[in-house]
C-alpha positions as a printed NumPy array, in Angstrom:
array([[-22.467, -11.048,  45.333],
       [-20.184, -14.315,  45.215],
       [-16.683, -12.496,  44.142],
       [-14.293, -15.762,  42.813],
       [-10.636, -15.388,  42.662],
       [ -8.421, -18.296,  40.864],
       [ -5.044, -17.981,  39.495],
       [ -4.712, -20.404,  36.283],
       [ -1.18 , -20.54 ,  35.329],
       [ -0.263, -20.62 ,  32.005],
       [ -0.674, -23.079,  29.376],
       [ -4.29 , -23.262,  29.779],
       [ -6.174, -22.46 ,  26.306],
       [ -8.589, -19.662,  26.331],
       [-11.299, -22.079,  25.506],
       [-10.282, -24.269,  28.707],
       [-10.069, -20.648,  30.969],
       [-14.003, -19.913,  29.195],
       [-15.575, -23.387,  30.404],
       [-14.186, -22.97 ,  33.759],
       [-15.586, -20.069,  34.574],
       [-18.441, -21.022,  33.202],
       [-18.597, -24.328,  35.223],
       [-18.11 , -22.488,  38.265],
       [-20.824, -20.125,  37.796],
       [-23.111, -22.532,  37.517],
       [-21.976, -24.404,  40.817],
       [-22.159, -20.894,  42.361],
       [-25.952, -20.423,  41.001],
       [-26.898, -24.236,  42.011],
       [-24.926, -24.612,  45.409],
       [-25.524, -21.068,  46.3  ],
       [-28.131, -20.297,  44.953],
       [-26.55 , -16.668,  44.017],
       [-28.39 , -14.745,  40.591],
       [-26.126, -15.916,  37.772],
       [-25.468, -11.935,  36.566],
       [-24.171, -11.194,  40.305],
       [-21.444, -13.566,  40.111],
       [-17.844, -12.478,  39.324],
       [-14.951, -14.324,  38.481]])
């Protein structure tokens, strides 16, 4: 289980935090080929 820790300081909008993570899940899935629901961030 890929476990992803990033500190995004502040002044970042919750919409910009939300397609982050999301954009790093899916270069976790592709690159690593790890199940999308096993990925934490």
């Amino acid at each position: 289980m890929p476990n992803i820790t990033v500190e995004i300081l502040t002044g970042r909008t919750a919409a910009q935090r939300a397609e982050f993570a999301r954009v790093v899940t899916d270069a976790v899935v592709d690159v690593l080929g790890a199940p999308r629901h096993l990925v934490r961030i």
